[in-house]
N, C-alpha and C positions, 0 to 999 in steps of 0.2 A: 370372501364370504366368511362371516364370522361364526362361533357357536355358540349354541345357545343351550345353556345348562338348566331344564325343570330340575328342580328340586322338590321333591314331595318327601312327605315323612309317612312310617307306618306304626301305628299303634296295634295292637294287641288287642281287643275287645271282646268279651265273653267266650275267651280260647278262640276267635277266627282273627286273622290279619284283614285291617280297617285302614284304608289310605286316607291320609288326609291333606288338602291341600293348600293349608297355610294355620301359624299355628292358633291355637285356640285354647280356652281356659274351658273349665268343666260345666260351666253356669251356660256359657256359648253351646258348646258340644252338646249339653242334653239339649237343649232349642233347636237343633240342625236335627238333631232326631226326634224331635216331636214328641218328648219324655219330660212331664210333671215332674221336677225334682224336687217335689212335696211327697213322693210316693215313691223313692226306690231311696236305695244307699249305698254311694262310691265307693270303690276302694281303686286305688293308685300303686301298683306295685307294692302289694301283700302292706297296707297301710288305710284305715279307714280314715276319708277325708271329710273333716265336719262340713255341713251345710254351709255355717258360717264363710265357710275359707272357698266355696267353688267357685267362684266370681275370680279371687286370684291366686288359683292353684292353674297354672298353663300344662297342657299336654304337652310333649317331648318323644320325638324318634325313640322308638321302640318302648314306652310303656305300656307296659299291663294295666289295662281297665276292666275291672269286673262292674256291672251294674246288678243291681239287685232290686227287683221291684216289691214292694209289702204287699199279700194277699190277706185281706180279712179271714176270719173262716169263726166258727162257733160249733 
């Protein structure tokens, strides 16, 4: 009988531990979470990630993702 290694990685996300279960770019990740990324702003380990680049910026075992969503206000 052989064994069988899962591998999962864990991210960091808004200061709680987030498993994720294969990797994924930042463009992917807000879509699994049902997040407009017209209306918040990434940051990637103490690094704000332009729009431009979330399609291929890949998450990685143990980063820090902060998300930040824009609230209007007046």
């Amino acid at each position: 009988m052989g064994l069988i290694i899962i591998k999962t990685m864990e991210i960091q996300l808004n200061g709680n531990a987030y498993p994720l279960d294969k990797e994924c770019n930042i463009d992917d990740f807000l879509s699994k979470l049902s997040i407009d990324k017209t209306k918040v702003a990434v940051e990637l380990n103490k690094s704000v990630v332009p729009k431009d680049k979330y399609s291929v910026t890949k998450l990685a075992h143990k980063d820090v993702v902060e998300i930040v969503t824009f609230i209007g206000g007046g």
